[in-house]
C-alpha positions as semicolon CSV with decimal commas, in nm:
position;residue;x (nm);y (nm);z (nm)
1;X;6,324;2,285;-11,038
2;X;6,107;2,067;-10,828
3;X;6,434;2,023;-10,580
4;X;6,450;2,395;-10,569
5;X;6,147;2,423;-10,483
6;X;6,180;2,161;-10,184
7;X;6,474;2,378;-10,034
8;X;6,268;2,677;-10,072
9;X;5,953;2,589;-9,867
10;X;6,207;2,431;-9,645
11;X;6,425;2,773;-9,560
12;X;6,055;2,943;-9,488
13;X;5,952;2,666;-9,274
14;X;6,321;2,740;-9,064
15;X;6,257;3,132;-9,047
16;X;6,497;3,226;-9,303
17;X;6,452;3,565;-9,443
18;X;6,614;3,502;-9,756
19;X;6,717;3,859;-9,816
20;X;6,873;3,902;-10,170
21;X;7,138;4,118;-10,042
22;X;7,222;3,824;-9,778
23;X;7,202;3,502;-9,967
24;X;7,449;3,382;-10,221
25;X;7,384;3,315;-10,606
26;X;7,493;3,122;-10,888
27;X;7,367;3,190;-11,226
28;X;7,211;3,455;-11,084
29;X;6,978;3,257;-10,896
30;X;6,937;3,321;-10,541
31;X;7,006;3,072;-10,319
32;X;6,727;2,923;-10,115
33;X;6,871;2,972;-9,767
34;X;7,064;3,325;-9,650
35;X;7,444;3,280;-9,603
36;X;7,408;3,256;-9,230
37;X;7,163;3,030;-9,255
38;X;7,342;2,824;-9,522
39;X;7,657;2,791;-9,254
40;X;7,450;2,671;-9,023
41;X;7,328;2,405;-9,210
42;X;7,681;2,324;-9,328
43;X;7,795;2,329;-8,931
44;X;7,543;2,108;-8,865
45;X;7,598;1,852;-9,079
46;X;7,938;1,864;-9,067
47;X;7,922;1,838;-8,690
48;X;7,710;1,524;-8,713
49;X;7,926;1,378;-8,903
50;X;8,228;1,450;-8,626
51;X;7,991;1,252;-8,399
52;X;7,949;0,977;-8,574
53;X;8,356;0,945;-8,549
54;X;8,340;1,004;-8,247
55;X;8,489;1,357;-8,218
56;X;8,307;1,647;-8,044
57;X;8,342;1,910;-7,825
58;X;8,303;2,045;-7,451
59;X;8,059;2,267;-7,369
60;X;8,230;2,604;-7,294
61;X;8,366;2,494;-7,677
62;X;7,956;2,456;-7,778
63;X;7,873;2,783;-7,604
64;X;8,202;3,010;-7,762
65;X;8,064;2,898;-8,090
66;X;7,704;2,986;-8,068
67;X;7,880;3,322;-7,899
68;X;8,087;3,420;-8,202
69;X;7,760;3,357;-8,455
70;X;7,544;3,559;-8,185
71;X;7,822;3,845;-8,140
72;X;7,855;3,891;-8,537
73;X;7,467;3,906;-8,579
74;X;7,441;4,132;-8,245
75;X;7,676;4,353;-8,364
76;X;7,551;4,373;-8,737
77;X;7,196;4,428;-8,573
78;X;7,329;4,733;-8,387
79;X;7,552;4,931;-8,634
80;X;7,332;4,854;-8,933
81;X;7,678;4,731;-9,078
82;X;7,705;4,518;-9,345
83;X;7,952;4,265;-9,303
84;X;7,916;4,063;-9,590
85;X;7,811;3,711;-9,673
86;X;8,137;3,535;-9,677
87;X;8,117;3,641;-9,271
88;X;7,796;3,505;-9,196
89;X;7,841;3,183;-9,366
90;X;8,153;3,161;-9,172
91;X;7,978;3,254;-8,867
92;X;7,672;3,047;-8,930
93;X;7,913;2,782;-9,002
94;X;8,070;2,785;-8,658
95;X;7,737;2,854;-8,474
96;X;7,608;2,491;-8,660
97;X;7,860;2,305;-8,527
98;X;7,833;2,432;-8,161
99;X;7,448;2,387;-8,177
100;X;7,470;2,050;-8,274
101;X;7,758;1,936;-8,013
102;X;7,556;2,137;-7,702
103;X;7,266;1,908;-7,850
104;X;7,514;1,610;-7,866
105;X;7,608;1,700;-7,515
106;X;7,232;1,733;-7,364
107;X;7,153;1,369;-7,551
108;X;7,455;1,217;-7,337
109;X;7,400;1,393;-7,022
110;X;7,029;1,257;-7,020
111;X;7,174;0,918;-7,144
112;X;7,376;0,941;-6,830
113;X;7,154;1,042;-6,611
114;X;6,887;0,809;-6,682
């Protein structure tokens, strides 16, 4: 419980809204993050973990990905549309790993330029 606890401060302290409707459960307990925000997390780590093998991607790569999670919020924000979850974890998924690698990519550039 304590551990659940952790991750739920933690989603507040990120923004998440952690609407019911948006976040998946198990056990009919809600998860602590929203699906979108859940890919993201997942993106990011997985992306960090691409780095650290050395793989990662160019920038217009970085900027398609943050695109696609912006477009699928943007678009969901306009026609009140409900997508579903499995969507915006994908989504979220995708815009984690392109936040990361533009991050990545600012990092070496300054590295670089220094």
């Amino acid at each position: 419980m304590k551990i659940y606890n952790f991750f739920n401060n933690l989603s507040k302290c990120f923004n998440c809204h952690q609407i019911p409707e948006r976040s998946f459960k198990r056990k009919g307990k809600q998860f602590p993050f929203c699906s979108r925000c859940s890919g993201v997390l997942l993106g990011q780590m997985i992306m960090i973990v691409l780095i650290i093998f050395g793989i990662n991607f160019s920038l217009l790569i970085s900027l398609i990905l943050l695109g696609i999670m912006f477009l699928d919020w943007f678009v969901q924000y306009l026609s009140k549309k409900d997508f579903g979850n499995l969507d915006r974890f994908i989504t979220g998924i995708l815009g984690g790993l392109g936040w990361i690698n533009l991050l990545w990519l600012g990092v070496v550039w300054i590295w670089n330029f220094l």
